[in-house]
C-alpha positions as a Markdown table, in Angstrom:
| # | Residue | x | y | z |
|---|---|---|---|---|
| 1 | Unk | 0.0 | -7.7 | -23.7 |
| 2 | Unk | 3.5 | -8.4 | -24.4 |
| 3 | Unk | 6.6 | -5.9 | -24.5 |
| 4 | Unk | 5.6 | -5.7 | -28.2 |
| 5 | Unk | 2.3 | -4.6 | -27.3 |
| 6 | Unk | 4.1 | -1.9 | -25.1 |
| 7 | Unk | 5.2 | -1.2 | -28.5 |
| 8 | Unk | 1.8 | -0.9 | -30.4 |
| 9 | Unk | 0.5 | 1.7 | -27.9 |
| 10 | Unk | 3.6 | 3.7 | -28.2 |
| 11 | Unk | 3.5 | 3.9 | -31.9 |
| 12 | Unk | -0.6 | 5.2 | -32.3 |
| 13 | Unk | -1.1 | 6.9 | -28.9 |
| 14 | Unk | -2.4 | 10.2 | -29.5 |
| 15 | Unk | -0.8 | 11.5 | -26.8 |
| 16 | Unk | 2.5 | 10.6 | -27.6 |
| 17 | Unk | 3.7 | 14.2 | -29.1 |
| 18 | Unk | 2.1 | 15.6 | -26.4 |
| 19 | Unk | 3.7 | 13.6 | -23.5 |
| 20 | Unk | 7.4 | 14.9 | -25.7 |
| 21 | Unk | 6.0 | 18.8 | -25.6 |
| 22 | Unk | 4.4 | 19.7 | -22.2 |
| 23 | Unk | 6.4 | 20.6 | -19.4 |
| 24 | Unk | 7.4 | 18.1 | -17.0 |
| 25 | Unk | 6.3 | 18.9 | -12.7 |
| 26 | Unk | 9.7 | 18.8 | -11.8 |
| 27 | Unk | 8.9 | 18.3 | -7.8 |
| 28 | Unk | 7.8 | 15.3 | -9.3 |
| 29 | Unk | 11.6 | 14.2 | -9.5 |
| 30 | Unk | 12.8 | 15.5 | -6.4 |
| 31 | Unk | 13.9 | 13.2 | -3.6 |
| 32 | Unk | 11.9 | 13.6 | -0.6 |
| 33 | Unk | 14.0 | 15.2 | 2.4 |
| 34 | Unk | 13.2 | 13.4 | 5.7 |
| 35 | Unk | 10.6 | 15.6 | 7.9 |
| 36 | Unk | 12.0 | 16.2 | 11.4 |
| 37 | Unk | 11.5 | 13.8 | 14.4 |
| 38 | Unk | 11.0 | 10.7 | 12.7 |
| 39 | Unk | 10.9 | 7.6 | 14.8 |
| 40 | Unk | 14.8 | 5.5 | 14.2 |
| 41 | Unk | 13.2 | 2.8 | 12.4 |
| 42 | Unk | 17.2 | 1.0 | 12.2 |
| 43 | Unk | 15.7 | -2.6 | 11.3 |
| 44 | Unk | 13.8 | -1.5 | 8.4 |
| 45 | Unk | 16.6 | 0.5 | 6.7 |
| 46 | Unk | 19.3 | -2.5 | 7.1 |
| 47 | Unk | 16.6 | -4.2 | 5.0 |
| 48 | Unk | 16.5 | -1.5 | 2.3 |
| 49 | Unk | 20.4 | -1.9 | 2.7 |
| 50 | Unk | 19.9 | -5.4 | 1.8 |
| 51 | Unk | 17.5 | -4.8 | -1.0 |
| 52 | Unk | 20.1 | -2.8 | -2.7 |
| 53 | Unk | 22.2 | -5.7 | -3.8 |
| 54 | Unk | 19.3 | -7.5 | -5.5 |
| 55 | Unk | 17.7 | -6.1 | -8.7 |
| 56 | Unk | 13.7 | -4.8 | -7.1 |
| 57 | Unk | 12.9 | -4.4 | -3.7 |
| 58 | Unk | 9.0 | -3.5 | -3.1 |
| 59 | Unk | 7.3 | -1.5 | -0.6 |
| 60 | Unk | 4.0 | -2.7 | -0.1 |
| 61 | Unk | 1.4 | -1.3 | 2.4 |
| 62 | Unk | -1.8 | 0.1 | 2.8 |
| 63 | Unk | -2.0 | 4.7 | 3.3 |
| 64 | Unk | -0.2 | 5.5 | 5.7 |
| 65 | Unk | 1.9 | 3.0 | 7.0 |
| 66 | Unk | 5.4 | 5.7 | 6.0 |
| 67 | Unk | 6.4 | 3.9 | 3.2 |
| 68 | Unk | 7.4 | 7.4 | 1.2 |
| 69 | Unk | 8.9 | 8.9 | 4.6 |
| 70 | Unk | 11.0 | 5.4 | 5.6 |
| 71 | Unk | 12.1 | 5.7 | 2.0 |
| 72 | Unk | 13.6 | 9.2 | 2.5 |
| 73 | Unk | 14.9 | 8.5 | 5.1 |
| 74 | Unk | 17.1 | 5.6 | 3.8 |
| 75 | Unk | 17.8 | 8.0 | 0.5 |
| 76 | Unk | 19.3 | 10.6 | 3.0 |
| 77 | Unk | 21.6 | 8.1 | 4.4 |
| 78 | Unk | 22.7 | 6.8 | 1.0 |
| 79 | Unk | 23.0 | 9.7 | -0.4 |
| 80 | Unk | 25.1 | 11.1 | 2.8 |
| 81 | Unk | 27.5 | 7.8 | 2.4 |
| 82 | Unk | 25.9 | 6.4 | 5.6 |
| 83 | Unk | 24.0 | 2.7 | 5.8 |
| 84 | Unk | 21.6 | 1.4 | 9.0 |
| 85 | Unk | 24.8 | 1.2 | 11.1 |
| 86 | Unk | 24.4 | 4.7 | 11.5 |
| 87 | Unk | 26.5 | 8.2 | 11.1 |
| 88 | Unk | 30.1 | 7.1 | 10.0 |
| 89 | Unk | 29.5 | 4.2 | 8.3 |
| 90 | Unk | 30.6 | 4.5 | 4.9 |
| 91 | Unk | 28.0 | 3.0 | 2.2 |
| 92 | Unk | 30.1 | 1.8 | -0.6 |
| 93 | Unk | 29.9 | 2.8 | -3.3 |
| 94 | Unk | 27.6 | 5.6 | -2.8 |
| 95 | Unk | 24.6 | 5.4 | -5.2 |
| 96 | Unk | 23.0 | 7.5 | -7.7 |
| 97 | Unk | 19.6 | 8.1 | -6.8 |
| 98 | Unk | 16.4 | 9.2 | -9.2 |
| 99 | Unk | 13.2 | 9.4 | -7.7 |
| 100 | Unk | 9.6 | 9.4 | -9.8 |
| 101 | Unk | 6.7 | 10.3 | -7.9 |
| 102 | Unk | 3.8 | 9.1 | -9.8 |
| 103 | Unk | 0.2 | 9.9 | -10.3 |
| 104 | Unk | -2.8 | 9.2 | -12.3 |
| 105 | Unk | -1.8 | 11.3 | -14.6 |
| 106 | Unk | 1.1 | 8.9 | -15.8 |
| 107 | Unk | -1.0 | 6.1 | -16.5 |
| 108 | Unk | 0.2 | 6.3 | -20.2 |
| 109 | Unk | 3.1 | 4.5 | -21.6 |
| 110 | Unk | 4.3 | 8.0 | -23.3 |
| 111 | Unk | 4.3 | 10.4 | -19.9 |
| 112 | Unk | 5.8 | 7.5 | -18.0 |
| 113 | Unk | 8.6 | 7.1 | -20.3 |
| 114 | Unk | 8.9 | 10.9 | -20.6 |
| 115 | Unk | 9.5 | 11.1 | -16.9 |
| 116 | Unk | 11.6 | 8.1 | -16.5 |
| 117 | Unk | 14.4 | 9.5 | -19.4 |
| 118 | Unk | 13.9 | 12.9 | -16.9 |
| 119 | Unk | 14.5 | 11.4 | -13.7 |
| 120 | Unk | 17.7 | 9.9 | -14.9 |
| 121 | Unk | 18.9 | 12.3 | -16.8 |
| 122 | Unk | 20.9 | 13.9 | -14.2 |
| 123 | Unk | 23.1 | 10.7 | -13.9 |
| 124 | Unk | 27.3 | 11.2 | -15.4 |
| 125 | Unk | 26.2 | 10.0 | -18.5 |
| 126 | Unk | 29.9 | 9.7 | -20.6 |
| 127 | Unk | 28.2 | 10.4 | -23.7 |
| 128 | Unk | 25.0 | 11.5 | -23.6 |
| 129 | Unk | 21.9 | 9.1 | -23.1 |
| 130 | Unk | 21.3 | 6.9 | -26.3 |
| 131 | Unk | 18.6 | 5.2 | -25.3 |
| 132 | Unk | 16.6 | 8.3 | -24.4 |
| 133 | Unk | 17.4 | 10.3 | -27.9 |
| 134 | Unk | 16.0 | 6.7 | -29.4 |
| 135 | Unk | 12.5 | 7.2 | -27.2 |
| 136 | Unk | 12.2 | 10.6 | -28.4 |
| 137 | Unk | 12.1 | 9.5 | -32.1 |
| 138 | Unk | 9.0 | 9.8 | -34.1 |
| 139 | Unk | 7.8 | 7.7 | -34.2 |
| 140 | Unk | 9.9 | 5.5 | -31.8 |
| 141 | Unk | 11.7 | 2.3 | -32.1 |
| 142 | Unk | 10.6 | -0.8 | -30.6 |
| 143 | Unk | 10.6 | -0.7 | -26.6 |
| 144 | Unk | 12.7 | -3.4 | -26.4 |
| 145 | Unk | 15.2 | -1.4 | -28.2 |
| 146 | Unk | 15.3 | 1.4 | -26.4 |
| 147 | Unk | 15.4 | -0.2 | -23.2 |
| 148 | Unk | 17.8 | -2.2 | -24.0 |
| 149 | Unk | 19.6 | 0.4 | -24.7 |
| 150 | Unk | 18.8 | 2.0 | -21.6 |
| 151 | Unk | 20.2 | -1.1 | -19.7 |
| 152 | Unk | 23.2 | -1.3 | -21.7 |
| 153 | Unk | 24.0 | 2.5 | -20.8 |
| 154 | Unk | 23.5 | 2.0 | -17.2 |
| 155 | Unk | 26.1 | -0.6 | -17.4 |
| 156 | Unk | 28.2 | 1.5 | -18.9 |
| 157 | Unk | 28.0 | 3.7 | -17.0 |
| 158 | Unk | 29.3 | 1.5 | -13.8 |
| 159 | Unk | 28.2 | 3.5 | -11.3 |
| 160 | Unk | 25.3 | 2.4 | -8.5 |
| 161 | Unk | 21.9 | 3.6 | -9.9 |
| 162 | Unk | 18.9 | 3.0 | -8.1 |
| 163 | Unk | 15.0 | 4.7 | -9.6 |
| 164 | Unk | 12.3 | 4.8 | -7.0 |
| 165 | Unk | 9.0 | 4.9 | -8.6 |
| 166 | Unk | 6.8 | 6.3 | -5.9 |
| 167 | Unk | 2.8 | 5.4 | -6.0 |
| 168 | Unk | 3.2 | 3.3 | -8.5 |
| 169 | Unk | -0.7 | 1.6 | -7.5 |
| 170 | Unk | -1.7 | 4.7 | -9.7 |
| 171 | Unk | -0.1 | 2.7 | -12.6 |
| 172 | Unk | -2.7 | 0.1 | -14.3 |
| 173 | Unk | -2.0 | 0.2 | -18.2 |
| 174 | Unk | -0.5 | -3.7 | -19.2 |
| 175 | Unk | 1.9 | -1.7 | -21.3 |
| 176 | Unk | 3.9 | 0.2 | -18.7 |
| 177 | Unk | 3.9 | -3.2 | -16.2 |
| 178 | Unk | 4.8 | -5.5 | -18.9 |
| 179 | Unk | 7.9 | -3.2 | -19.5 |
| 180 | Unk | 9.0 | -2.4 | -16.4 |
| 181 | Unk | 9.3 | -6.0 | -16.0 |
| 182 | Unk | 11.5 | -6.3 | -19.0 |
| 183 | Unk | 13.8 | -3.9 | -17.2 |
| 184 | Unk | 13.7 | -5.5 | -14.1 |
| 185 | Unk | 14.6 | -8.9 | -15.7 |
| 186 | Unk | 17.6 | -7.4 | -17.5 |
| 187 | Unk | 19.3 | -4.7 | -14.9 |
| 188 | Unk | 22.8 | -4.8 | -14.7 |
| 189 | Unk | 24.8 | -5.4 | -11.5 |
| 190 | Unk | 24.5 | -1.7 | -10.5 |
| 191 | Unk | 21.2 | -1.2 | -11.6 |
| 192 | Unk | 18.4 | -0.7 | -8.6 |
| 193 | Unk | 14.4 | -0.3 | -8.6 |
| 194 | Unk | 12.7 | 0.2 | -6.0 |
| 195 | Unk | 8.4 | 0.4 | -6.1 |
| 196 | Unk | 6.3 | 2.0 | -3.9 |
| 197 | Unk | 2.7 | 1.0 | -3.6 |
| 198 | Unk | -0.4 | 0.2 | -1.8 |
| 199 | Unk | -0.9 | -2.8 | -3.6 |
| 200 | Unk | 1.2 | -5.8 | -5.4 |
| 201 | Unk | 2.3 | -4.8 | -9.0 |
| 202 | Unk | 1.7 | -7.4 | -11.6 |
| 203 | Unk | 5.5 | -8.2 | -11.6 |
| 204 | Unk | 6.9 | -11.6 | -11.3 |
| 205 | Unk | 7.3 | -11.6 | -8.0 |
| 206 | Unk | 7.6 | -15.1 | -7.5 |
| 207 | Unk | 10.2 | -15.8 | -9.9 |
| 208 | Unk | 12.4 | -12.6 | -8.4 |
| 209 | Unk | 12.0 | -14.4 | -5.0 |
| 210 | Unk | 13.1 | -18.0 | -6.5 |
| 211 | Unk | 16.1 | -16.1 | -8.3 |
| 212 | Unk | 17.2 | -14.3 | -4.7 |
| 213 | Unk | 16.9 | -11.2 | -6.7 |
| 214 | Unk | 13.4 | -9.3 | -4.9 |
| 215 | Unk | 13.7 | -7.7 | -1.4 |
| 216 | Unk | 10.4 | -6.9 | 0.1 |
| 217 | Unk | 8.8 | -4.5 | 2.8 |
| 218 | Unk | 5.3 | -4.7 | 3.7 |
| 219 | Unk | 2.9 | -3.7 | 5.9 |
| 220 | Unk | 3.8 | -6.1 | 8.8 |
| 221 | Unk | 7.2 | -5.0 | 8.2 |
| 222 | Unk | 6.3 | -1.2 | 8.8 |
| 223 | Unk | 3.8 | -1.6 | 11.4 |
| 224 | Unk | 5.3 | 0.0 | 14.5 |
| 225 | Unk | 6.3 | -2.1 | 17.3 |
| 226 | Unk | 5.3 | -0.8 | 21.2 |
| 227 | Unk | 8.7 | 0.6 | 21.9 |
| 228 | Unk | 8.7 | 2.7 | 18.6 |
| 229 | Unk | 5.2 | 3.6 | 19.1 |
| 230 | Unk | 6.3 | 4.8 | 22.5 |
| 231 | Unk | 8.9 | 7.2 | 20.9 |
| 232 | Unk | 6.2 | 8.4 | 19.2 |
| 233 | Unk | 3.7 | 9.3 | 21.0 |
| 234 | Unk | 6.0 | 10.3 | 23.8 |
| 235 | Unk | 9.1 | 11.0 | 22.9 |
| 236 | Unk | 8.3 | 12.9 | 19.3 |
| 237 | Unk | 4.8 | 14.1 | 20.3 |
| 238 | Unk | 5.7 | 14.6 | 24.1 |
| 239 | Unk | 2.6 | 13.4 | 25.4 |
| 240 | Unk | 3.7 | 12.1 | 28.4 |
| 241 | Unk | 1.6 | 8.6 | 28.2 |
| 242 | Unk | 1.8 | 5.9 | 31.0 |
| 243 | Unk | 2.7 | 2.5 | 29.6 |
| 244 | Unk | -0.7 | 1.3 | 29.6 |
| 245 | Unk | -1.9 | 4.1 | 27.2 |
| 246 | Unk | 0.9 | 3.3 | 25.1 |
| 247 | Unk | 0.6 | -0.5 | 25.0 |
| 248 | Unk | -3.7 | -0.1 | 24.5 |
| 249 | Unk | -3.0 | 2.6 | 21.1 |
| 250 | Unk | -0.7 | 0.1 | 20.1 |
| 251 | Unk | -3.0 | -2.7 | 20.2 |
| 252 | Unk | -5.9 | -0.6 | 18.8 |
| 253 | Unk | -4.2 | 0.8 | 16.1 |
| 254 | Unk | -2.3 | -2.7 | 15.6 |
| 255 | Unk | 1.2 | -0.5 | 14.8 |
| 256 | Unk | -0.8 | 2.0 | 11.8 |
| 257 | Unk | 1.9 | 4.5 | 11.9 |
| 258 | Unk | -1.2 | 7.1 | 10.5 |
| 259 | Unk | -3.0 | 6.2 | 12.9 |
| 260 | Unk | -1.1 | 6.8 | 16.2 |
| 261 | Unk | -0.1 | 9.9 | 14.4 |
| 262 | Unk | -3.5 | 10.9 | 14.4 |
| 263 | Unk | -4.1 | 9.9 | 18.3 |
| 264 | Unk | -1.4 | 11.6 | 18.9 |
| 265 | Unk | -2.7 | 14.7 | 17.3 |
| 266 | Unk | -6.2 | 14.4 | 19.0 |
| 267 | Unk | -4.4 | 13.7 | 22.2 |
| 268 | Unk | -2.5 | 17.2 | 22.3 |
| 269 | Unk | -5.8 | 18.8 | 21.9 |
| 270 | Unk | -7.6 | 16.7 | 25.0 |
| 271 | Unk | -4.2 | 17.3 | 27.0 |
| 272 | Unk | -4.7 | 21.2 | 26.1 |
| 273 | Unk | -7.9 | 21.2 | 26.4 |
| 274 | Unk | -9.5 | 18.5 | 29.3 |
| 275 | Unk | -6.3 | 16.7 | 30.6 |
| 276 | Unk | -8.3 | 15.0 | 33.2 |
| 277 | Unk | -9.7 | 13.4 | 30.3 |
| 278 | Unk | -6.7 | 12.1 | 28.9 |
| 279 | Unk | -6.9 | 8.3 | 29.8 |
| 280 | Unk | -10.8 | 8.0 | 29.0 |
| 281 | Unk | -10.3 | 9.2 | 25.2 |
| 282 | Unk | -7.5 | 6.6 | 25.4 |
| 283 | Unk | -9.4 | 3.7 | 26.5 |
| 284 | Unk | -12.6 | 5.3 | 23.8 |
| 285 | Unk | -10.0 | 5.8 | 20.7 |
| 286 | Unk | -11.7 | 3.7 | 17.9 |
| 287 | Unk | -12.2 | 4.3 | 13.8 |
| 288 | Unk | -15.1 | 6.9 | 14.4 |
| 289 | Unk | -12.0 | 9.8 | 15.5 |
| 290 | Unk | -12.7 | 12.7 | 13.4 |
| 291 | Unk | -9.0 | 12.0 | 12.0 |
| 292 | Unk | -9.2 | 8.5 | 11.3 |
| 293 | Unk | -12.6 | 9.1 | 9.9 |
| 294 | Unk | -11.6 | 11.4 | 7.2 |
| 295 | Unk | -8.6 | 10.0 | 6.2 |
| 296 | Unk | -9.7 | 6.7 | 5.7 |
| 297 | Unk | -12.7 | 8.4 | 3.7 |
| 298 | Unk | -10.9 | 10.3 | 1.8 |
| 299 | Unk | -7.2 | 8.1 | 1.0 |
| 300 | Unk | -8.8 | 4.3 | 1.0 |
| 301 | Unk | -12.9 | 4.2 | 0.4 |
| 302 | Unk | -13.6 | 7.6 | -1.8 |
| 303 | Unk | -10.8 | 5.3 | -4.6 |
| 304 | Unk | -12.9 | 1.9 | -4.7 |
| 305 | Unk | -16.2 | 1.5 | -6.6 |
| 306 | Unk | -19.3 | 1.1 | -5.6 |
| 307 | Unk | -19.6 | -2.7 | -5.5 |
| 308 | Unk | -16.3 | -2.6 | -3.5 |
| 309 | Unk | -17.7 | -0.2 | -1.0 |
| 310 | Unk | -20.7 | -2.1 | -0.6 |
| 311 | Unk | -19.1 | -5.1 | 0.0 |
| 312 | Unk | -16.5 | -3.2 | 2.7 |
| 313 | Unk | -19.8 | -2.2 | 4.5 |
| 314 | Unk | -22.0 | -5.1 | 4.4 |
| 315 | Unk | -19.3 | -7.4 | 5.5 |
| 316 | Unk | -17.5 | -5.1 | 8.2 |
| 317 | Unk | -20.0 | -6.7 | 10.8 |
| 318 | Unk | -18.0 | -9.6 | 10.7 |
| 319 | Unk | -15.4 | -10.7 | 13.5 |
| 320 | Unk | -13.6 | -12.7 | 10.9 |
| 321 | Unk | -14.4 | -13.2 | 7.1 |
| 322 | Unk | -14.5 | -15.7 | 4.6 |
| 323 | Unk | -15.7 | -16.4 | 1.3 |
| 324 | Unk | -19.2 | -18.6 | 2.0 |
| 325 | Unk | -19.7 | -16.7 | 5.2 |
| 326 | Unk | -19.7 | -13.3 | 3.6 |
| 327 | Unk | -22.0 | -15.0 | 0.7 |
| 328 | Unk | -24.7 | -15.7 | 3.2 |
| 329 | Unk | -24.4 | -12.6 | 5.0 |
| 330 | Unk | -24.5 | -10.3 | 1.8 |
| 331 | Unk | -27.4 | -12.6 | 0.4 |
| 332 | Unk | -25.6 | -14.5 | -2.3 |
| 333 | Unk | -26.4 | -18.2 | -2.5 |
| 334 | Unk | -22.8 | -19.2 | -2.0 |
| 335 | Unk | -21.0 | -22.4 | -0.7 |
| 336 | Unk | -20.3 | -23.9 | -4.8 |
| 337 | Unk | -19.6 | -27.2 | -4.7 |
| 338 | Unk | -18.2 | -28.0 | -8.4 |
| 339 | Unk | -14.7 | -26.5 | -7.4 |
| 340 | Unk | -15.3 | -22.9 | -8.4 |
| 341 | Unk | -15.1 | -19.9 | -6.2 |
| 342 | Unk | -18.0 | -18.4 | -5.1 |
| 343 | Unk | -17.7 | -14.2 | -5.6 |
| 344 | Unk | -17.1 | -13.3 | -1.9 |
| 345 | Unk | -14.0 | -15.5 | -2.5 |
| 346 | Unk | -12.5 | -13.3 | -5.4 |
| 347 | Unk | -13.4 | -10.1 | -3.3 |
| 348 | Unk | -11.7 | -11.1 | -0.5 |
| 349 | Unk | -8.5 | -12.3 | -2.7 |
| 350 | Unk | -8.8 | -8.7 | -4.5 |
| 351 | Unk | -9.0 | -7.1 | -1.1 |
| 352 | Unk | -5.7 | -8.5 | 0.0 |
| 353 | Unk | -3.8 | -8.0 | -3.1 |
| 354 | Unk | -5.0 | -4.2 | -3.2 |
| 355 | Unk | -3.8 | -3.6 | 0.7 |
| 356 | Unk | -7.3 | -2.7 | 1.8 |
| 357 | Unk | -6.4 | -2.7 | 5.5 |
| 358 | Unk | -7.4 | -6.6 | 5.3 |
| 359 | Unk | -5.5 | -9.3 | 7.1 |
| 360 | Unk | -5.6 | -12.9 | 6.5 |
| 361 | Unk | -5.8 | -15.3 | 9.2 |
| 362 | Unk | -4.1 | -18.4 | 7.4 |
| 363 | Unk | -2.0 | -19.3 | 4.5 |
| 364 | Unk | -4.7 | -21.1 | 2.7 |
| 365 | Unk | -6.8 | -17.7 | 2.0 |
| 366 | Unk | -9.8 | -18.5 | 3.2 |
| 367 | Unk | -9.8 | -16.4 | 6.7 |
| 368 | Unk | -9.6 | -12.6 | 7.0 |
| 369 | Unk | -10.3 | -10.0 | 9.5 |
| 370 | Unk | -10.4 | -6.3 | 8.6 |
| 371 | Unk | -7.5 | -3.6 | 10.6 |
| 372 | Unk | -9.7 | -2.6 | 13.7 |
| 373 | Unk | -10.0 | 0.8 | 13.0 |
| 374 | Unk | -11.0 | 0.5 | 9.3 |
| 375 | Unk | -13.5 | -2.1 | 10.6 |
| 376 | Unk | -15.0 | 0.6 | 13.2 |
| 377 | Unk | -14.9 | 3.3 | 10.3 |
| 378 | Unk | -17.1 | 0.5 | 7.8 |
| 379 | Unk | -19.6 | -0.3 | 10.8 |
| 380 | Unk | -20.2 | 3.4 | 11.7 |
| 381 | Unk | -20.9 | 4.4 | 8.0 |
| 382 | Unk | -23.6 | 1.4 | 7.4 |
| 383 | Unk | -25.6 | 2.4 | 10.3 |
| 384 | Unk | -25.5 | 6.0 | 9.5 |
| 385 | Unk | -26.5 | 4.7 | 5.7 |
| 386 | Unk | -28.5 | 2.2 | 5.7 |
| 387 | Unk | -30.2 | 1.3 | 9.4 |
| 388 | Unk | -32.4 | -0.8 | 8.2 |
| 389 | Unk | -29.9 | -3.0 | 6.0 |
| 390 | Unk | -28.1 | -3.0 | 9.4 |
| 391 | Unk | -30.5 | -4.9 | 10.9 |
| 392 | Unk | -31.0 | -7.7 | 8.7 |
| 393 | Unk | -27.5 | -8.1 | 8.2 |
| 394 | Unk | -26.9 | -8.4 | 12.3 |
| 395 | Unk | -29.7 | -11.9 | 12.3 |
| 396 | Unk | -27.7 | -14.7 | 11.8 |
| 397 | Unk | -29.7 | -17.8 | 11.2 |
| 398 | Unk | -31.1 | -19.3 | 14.9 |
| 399 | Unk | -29.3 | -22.5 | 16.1 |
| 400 | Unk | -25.8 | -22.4 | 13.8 |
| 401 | Unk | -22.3 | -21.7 | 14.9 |
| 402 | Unk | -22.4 | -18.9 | 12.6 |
| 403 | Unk | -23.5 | -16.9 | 15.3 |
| 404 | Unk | -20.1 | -16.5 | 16.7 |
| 405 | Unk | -18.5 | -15.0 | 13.8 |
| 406 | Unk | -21.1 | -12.0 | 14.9 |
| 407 | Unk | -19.6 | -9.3 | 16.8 |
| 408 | Unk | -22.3 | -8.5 | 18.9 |
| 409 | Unk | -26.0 | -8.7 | 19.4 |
| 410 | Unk | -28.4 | -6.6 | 17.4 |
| 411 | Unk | -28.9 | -3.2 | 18.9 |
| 412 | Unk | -32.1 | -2.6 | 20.5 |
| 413 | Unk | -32.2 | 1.5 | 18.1 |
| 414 | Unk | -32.1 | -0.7 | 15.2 |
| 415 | Unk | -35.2 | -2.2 | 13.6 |
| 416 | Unk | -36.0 | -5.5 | 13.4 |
| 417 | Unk | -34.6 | -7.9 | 10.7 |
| 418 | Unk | -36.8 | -8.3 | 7.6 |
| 419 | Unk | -35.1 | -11.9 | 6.8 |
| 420 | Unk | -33.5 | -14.8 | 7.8 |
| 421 | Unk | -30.3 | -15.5 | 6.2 |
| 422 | Unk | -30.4 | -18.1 | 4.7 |
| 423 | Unk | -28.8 | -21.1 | 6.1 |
| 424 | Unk | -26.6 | -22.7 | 4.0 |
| 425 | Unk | -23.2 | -24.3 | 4.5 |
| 426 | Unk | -22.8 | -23.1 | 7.9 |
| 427 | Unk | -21.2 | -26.4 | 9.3 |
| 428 | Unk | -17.4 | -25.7 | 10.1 |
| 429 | Unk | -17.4 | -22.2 | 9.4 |
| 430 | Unk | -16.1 | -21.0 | 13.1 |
């Protein structure tokens, strides 16, 4: 579906009248004020200095790696007239800024238009916003008219604009995509979007990196480094942590800025609580925390369906992933030969592109490993589940080098495997 099928569903959506005639959630429009004690994260708001010059820059990372907070942060500098060089440092010219935070709810071309025209209709418009009395029309004009019209006002109007959508993953209507690309393709010079999501939009990303024109932060980007999760945890939280504990939550947590959050919180409790037993919930920290538990739950696996979950599970035994080894391991006969993919394959690809706390192990996309404490969250949920699925799925085939791709023996609680796997195209695999 093309711009002009943007269009079409414009023109006989039902809700169209309705998106015009009930009240907008104005906190919807608000932008975020920075919450006290954030970590200085200096590196990662020069970048979003950077991104500023060029016409999209994306922010792209699994929950909770403080993509929302880092980008209130940098609003409050912009906005102040500072840039990453810190207090003083004049920002010129200081930008407009209008902020969309989206939800499911605006997963129709109608209510995402309707608070688009909002969000920027605080700007110094000279004469009023042409574009937006066009998109109001009944029925409306063409999409390409009114944002055209839209981008010529904004140049018109001279001054820096930048529009943060916010959660934009809850976006998936062709329409709404296919038009924000027109926009992006056709900003003027002070013209700005930034999107936030936990997965890649279907933009043309590739061309807006050939052109020089696409800025991106992702989750290797926002991970925290040691020293920053040492400000943290001790500095923010005050938890008083020898290096050691601080160097093994980095490493555990690989940098998930929810996640030392979250051992930070548990940690207070233990220090309050049983400080003796401070370093021994440290060195025990895993995916299983009450915290972690329930927020993975309920912000990552409660969204995916069924076959996703089951997939999560069944292959979360595995030290690294790929497509023919999580075939055999979830019983599909795998390992094509004629050039196609086998389905493991896809899954994997899907996983990555949605940010589903999976990391690949080479460029060619064919090795993965899941974050560590997602991982631990997965294993503990298939054995309370399904025990006996546990076991079959922990007997790799006798005699292959599959066996190292296992991470550890089956445990003696469990009962015993009901099948082999069945040993195909194991040669090469680890």
């Amino acid at each position: 579906m093309g711009v002009a099928g943007f269009r079409a569903v414009r023109a006989i959506s039902p809700s169209y009248n309705k998106a015009m005639t009930t009240p907008l959630l104005t906190t919807k429009l608000l932008v975020p004020q920075p919450r006290p004690g954030l970590v200085g994260r200096p590196r990662l708001l020069a970048k979003l200095d950077e991104g500023a010059q060029r016409a999209l820059t994306l922010v792209c990372a699994p929950a909770g790696y403080g993509k929302t907070t880092l980008l209130a942060e940098w609003a409050a500098r912009q906005l102040a007239g500072t840039d990453a060089g810190g207090p003083g440092v004049l920002a010129a010219p200081r930008p407009n800024f209008c902020w969309v935070d989206l939800d499911q709810a605006d997963n129709c071309p109608d209510c995402f238009l309707s608070y688009l025209e909002a969000s920027l209709s605080g700007l110094p418009w000279a004469s009023g916003m042409p574009w937006a009395e066009m998109a109001e029309a009944v029925p409306p004009p063409p999409l390409e008219v009114i944002f055209t019209a839209l981008i010529n006002d904004l140049h018109q109007l001279g001054l820096p604009v930048t529009l943060v959508l916010d959660d934009y993953q809850c976006v998936s209507e062709p329409a709404i995509h296919e038009g924000l690309a027109f926009l992006v393709d056709h900003l003027p010079p002070n013209g700005h979007l930034v999107v936030v999501t936990r997965e890649d939009p279907p933009l043309a990303l590739a061309r807006l990196r050939a052109r020089g024109q696409l800025v991106e932060v992702r989750a290797d980007d926002l991970r925290f480094s040691l020293d920053e999760a040492e400000a943290m945890l001790n500095q923010v939280n005050r938890l008083e942590l020898g290096s050691q504990d601080v160097a093994r939550l980095e490493q555990r947590t690989e940098g998930w800025v929810a996640g030392l959050q979250m051992a930070a919180l548990a940690l207070k409790s233990v220090a309050e609580t049983r400080p003796a037993d401070t370093a021994a919930y440290v060195a025990g920290f895993s995916g299983t925390n009450r915290y972690i538990l329930d927020y993975l739950a309920e912000e990552v696996l409660r969204h995916q369906p069924p076959a996703t979950q089951a997939f999560l599970y069944e292959t979360s035994i595995l030290l690294t992933l790929s497509g023919p080894l999580c075939d055999a391991v979830i019983g599909i006969d795998g390992c094509a030969t004629d050039g196609a993919r086998p389905p493991s394959q896809q899954m994997l690809e899907e996983l990555e592109r949605a940010n589903l706390f999976l990391r690949p192990l080479d460029s060619e996309r064919r090795w993965y490993r899941y974050h560590q404490l997602f991982g631990d969250l997965l294993r503990a949920r298939l054995e309370q589940q399904q025990p006996v699925r546990v076991a079959e799925l922990y007997a790799p085939p006798p005699g292959t080098r599959a066996r190292a791709c296992w991470p550890r023996p089956l445990p003696r609680r469990w009962p015993r495997p009901t099948r082999p796997l069945p040993p195909t195209c194991w040669s090469g695999w680890c």
